[in-house]
N, C-alpha and C positions, 0 to 999 in steps of 0.2 A: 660874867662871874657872879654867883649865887653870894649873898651877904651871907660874911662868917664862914666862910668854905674858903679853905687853904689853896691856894692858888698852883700847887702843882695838883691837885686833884683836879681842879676846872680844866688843867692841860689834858690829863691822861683822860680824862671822859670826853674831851675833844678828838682827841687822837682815836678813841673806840669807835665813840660816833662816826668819825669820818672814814673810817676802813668798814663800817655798817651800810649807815647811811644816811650819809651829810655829802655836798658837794666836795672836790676837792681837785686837787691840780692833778693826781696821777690816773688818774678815768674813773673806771667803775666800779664800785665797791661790791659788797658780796650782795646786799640787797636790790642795789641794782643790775648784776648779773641775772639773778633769775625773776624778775621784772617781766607781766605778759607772758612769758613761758606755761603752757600746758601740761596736763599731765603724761601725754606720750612723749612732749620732749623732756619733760623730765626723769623719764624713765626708759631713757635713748642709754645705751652699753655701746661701750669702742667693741668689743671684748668680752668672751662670756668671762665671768671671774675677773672682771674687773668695777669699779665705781660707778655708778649715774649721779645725775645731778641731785633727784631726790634723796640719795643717799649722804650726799657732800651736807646737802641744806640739815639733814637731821645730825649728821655725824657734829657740824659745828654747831647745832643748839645743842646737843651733849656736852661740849668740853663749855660751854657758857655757865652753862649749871656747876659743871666742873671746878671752873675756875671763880664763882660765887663763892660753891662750898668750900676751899681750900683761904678764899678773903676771910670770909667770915667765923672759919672754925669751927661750923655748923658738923655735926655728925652726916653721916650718909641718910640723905633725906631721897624720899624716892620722885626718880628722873618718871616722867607719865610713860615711861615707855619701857620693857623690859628691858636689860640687855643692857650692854654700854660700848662705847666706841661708835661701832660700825654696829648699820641696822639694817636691814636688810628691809628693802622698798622695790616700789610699791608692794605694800599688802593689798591694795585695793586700789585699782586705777582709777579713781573718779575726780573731778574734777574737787570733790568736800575732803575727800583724802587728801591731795595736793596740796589746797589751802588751810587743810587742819595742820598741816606739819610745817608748812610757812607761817603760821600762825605760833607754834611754839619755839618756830627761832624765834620769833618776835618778842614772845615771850620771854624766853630767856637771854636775850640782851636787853628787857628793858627790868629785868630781878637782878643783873649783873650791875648794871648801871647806877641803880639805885642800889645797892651796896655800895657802890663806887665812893655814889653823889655822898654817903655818911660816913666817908671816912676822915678822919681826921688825919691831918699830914705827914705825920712822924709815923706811923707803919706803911708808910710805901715803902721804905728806905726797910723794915724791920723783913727777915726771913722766918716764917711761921715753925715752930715745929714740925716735925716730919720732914718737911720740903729741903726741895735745895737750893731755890727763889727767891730772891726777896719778890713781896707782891708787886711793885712798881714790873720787875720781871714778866712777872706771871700774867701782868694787866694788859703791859705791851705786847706780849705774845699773843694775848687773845686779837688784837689786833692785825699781826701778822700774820696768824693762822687765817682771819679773815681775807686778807687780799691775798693771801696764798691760794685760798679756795675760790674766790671770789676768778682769779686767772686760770683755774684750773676749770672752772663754770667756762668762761666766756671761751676757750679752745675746747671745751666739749661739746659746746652750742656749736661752732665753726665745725668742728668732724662731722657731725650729723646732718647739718645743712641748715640747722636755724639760721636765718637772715633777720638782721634787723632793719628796722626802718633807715632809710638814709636821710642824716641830716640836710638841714637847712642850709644854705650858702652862709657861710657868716660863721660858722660853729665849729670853728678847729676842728 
């Protein structure tokens, strides 16, 4: 717990962390779902007209931005990428493309977070104008959203044939 940070804030930036990437008891979180993964498997489709991974990883640094700009009451600031929601990937299958757009979930779970870390405790409980949330809502959702996608990663790896390393004896 940070000195002078309200102690359900140090919860709820727990709780993001660990649906990101923090250890935790329920497996894998969304950063580590796509973990090692390449740019062809990231750009693996069940389905034409359906998601790949690359798409998931950028759709949820979108709503992170999202769900900042909605904390903080900020105007629509611009997301590095046209468009919003759904983005349509690979633009360029390369291994710097890949890691440029893992790099901006990065990104924007650590711009979310630190909006988080400054908040003081009585607006998690407050509903922002516009919205129908309170932010406490809105914060834990981005959590959910993550292990939503995060499971929705690790059964797209498994249809296409990513294999992971198999553990150690010892390691549940």
């Amino acid at each position: 717990m940070a000195p002078g940070r309200p102690a359900d804030v140090d919860q709820l930036l727990a709780i993001l962390d660990t649906a990101y990437d923090r250890k935790s008891w329920h497996g894998t979180n969304l950063r580590g779902s796509i973990r090692g993964l390449q740019p062809g498997q990231a750009a693996w489709r069940p389905a034409r007209d359906r998601h790949n991974i690359w798409e998931i990883v950028v759709h949820a640094a979108y709503w992170k931005y999202v769900a900042r700009r909605r904390l903080t009451g900020s105007a629509r600031s611009s997301f590095p990428l046209k468009g919003s929601d759904w983005f349509p990937r690979p633009q360029e299958s390369s291994v710097a493309a890949w890691r440029a757009d893992v790099a901006l979930l990065d990104d924007m779970h650590r711009a979310l977070r630190d909006a988080v870390a400054a908040l003081p405790s009585r607006p998690l409980s407050v509903t922002p104008p516009n919205s129908t949330v309170s932010n406490f809502a809105l914060l834990s959702g981005v959590a959910a959203h993550d292990l939503y996608h995060a499971g929705q990663i690790q059964l797209l790896k498994r249809l296409s044939g990513v294999t992971r390393k198999p553990r150690r004896s010892g390691q549940g």
